[in-house]
N, C-alpha and C positions, 0 to 999 in steps of 0.2 A: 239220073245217077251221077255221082262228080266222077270226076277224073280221079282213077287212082295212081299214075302212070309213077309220079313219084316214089310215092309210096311204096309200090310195086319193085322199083328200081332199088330202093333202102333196102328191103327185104329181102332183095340175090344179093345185095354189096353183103349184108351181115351175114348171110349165109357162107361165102365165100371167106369172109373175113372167118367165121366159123371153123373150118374144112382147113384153112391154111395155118392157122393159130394150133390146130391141133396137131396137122402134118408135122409143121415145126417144131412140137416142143420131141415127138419120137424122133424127128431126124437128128435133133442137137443132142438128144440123149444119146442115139445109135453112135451118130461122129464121136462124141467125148469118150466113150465105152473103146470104139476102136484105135483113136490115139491117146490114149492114155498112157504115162507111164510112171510107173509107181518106184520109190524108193530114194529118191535122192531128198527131198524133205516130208517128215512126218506132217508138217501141217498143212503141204501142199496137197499131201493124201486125201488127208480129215478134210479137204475142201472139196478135194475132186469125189469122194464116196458121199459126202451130203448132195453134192450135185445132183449126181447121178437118183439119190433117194429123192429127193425134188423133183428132178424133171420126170418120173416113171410115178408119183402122186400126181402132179400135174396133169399129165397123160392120163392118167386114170381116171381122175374126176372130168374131164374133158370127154373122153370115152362115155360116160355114165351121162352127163348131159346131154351127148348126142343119143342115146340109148333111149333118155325117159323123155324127150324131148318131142315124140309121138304121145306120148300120152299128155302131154300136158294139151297139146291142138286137141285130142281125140275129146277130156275134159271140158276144156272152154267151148266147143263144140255142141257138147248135150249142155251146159247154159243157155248157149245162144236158142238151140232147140226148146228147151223148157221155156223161155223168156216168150218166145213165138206163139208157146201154146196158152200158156195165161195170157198174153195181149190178146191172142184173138178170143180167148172165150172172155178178155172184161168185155169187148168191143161187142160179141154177143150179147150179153146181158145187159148191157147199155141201150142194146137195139130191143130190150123188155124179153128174149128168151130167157126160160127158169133154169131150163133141162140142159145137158150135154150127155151123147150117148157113148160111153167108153166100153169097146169091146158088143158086149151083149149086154149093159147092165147101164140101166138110166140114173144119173147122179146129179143132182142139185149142183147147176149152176157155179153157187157161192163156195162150195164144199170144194169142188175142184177147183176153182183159181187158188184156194187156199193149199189145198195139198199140191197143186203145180207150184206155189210160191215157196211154200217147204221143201222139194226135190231141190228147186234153183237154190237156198240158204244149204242144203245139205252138199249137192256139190260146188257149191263157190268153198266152203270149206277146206271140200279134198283139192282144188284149184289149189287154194293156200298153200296149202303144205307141201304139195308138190312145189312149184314155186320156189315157196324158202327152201327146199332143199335143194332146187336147182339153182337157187343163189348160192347157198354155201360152195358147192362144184365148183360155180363160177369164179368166186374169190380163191379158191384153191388151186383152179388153173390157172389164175394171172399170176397170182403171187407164187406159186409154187414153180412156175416158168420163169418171173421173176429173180427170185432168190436161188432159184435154181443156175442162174446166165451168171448171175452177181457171185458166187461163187464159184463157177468152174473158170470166171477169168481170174479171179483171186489165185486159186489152183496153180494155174494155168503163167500168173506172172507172179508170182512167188520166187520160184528160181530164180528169173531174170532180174528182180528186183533187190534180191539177198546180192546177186552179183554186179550188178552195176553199184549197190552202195558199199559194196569191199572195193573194189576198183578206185573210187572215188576217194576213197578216206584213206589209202595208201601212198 
């Protein structure tokens, strides 16, 4: 069997990287929520309240990937299971058995690798979809943490930047 050690290693780094990308985008939310302060410019508002709806989308779909992200192992899972059981019943029937006995109830062979290879195209399917939905999550947490950071320093140097170009041009 090869060495997985790397591999192995990739898999805590991203899970980590996981767990603290998400940490992050509620704590920047909870800090900007708590210093905030509103009214000295309107557009600094409009910056700091989309912030805030970014990083709390962000957070969410972030939440929702760590959520369905057992089912997607649990999915790929029964493939791998299915895949197991059609190679071993072709490698049976290569070896000239007809028969395979499922349950109580004796079934040709050929009949089964085919309804095994139908379970495996049925759920590689739901694999799919799951999947693309847990991409979309994924691009709604970078960018929504994203554009969520990009405006609340906007927000955030608004003021200072209204007042250092009056200063300057006086």
């Amino acid at each position: 069997m090869p060495d997985n050690s790397n591999f192995d290693v990739s898999i805590r780094i991203q899970e980590k990287f996981e767990f603290y990308f998400l940490s992050l985008t509620f704590i920047i939310l909870g800090l900007s929520i708590q210093t905030s302060k509103f009214g000295s410019y309107a557009i600094s508002d409009i910056f700091e309240l989309l912030a805030w709806i970014l990083f709390f989308i962000a957070g969410m779909a972030g939440l929702s990937r760590m959520r369905w992200a057992t089912s997607l192992y649990k999915v790929k899972h029964e493939i791998i299971k299915r895949e197991q059981y059609r190679d071993e019943a072709e490698r049976r029937a290569l070896m000239g058995e007809a028969y395979v006995i499922q349950g109580e109830e004796k079934k040709a062979i050929g009949d089964f690798i085919t309804d095994v290879s139908h379970g495996v195209k049925e759920v590689e399917g739901q694999l799919d979809d799951l999947e693309k939905k847990n991409d979309l999550k994924y691009w709604l947490h970078v960018y929504g943490f994203t554009f969520g950071l990009l405006f609340l320093m906007v927000s955030r140097a608004y003021g200072p930047a209204v007042r250092l170009i009056c200063s300057l041009l006086k």
